[in-house]
C-alpha positions, 0 to 999 in steps of 0.5 A: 480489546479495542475502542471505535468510540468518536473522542470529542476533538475528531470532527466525525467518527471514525468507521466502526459499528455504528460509523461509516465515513466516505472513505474516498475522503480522508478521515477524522485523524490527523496524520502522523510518519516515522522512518525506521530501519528495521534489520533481520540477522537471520537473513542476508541480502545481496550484499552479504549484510543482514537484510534491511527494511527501510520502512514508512509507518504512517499513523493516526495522530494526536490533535497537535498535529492538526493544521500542521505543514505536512511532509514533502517526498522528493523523487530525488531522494530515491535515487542513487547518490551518483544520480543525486549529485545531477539534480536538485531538489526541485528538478524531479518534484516530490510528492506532497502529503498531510502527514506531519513527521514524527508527530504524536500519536493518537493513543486514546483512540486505539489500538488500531489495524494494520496494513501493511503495504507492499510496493512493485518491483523497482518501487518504492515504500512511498509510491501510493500515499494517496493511499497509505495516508488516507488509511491512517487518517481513517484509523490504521497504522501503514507499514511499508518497507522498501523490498531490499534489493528490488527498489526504485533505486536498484531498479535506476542502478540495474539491480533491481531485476537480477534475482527476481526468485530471491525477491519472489522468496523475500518480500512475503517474509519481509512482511511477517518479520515486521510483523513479528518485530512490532508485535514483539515491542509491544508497549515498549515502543509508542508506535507498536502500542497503537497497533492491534494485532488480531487485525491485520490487512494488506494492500500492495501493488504488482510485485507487491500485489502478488506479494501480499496475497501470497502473504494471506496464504502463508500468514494467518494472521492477514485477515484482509487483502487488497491487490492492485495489478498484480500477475496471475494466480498461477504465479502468486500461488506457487508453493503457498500450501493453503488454497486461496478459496479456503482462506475465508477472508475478503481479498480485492483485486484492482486492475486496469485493462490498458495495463500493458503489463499485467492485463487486467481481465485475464489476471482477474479470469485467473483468480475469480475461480479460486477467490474466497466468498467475499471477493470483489474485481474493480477494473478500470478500463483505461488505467495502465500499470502504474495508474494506481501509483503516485508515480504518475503525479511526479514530474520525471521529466528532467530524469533522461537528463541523468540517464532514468528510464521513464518510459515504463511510466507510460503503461498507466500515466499516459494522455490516453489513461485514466487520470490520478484524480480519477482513479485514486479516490474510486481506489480509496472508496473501495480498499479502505471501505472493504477494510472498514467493513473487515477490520473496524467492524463497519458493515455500512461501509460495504454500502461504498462497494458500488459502481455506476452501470456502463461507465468505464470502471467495472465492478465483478463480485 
């Protein structure tokens, strides 16, 4: 049973019903975070230790944290400590968000949808908060976990790519294991509490974009995607047993044609044959790889100093590409408006699929 009634200290309603924000804007919650380290004994990593999910859980808050400073992500806290040792906190910049850390949350409203994000290979869990924030201010509870072993900081190490089957394998299951682990917690844990279990989503980016459909394939439970440059359908659907047109949930693919990486039109041709009923293909003609990430707001420029390659960076947050103030309120209007309408009940909210006619962002549906 959930409740999408507007409480009396919410400058608007949230989406639901009778509800339907602009959801390229942030919504009526204040934001709160938390960092939590999650570990799964049935499984090991690299290591020899059981896996570990250091994961990002932002959420609506309570109205004490209105107003309040927000948290500040600094790129230099991703690197490894060799690495750190070279810098200061202001050499590389950080990220900076309205979510306050470790704020109350917002009981009365919930519980709420889930999303869980999932970063690319050689990312990090807090590599979009333009999004992740957003879709708790809208009314969600993100979790996103770093994928052990195919980070940022394995990536700045080398480690990142060496056993790209073991992450293939791993990262899906990282996602139904937090879900298990916060649906197991349930009201003994204030922040499982928030959470409504019979509606979940997914979003993730690249790696995590392949991750998260696979997800949906593997998991019954997701009842919404949103994957943004993800590889081809050959790929992502290796193995899964259930055929992706037969999931009957709305799945988004987000992608840009300068991507160097992953070209947009031909992942989308891969897909579009076999995607459910309810599917949209947003495509930006000159965003590259990492266009949809908030990497392309940090300034790296002192990272060759220690020996970072930045060069990837420039498939997506080059002079040529479309700019972060472009793309990432489209990328909001579309994703928390498709999981409004899928998982808050905002039928309204599909009015903000909509695209202008001959500009340089495409919509096939």
């Amino acid at each position: 049973m959930w409740s999408l009634a507007c409480g009396p200290s919410l400058p608007f309603a949230p989406a639901g019903p009778s509800a339907a924000p602009d959801p390229s804007a942030l919504g009526p919650f204040p934001v709160g975070v938390k960092t939590r380290l999650f570990v799964d004994p049935s499984r090991t990593s690299t290591t020899g230790r059981p896996r570990q999910l250091l994961t990002e859980i932002w959420y609506p808050a309570a109205e004490s944290a209105r107003g309040r400073p927000g948290t500040r992500y600094l790129f230099g806290d991703l690197l490894p400590e060799e690495k750190k040792a070279a810098l200061t906190d202001q050499d590389l910049g950080g990220l900076d968000t309205s979510a306050v850390r470790d704020a109350e949350p917002a009981s009365s409203e919930g519980p709420y949808p889930l999303i869980l994000f999932s970063h690319g290979s050689g990312g990090a869990r807090i590599q979009a908060t333009y999004l992740t924030v957003a879709l708790a201010s809208h009314g969600y509870v993100v979790v996103a976990p770093d994928h052990e072993g195919n980070t940022l900081t394995d990536a700045i190490r080398g480690e990142a790519f060496t056993d790209p089957l073991m992450s293939f394998i791993a990262r899906p299951t990282d996602l139904s294991f937090l879900l298990d682990r916060l649906s197991a917690e349930g009201e003994t844990d204030p922040l499982s509490a928030l959470i409504d279990f019979s509606r979940v989503g997914a979003a993730g980016h690249s790696f995590g974009g392949v991750t998260v459909l696979r997800e949906a394939g593997l998991e019954p439970r997701i009842r919404a995607v949103v994957a943004q440059a993800p590889a081809g359908y050959a790929l992502a659907w290796v193995d899964v047993e259930r055929p992706l047109e037969s999931l009957g949930i709305p799945v988004m693919l987000q992608v840009g044609d300068k991507d160097r990486t992953l070209p947009g039109t031909p992942v989308v041709d891969s897909y579009w044959p076999h995607l459910p009923p309810q599917r949209w293909a947003l495509d930006f003609a000159n965003a590259g790889h990492f266009s949809f990430t908030d990497l392309c707001t940090v300034d790296v420029s002192k990272a060759a100093t220690i020996g970072i390659n930045i060069e990837p960076l420039s498939d997506g947050c080059g002079p040529d590409n479309t700019p972060s103030s472009v793309v990432f309120p489209v990328v909001r209007r579309f994703a928390i408006g498709m999981f409004n309408a899928a998982l808050r009940g905002s039928q309204d909210s599909l009015q903000f699929l909509k695209v202008e006619p001959g500009g340089e962002i495409s919509l096939r549906q």
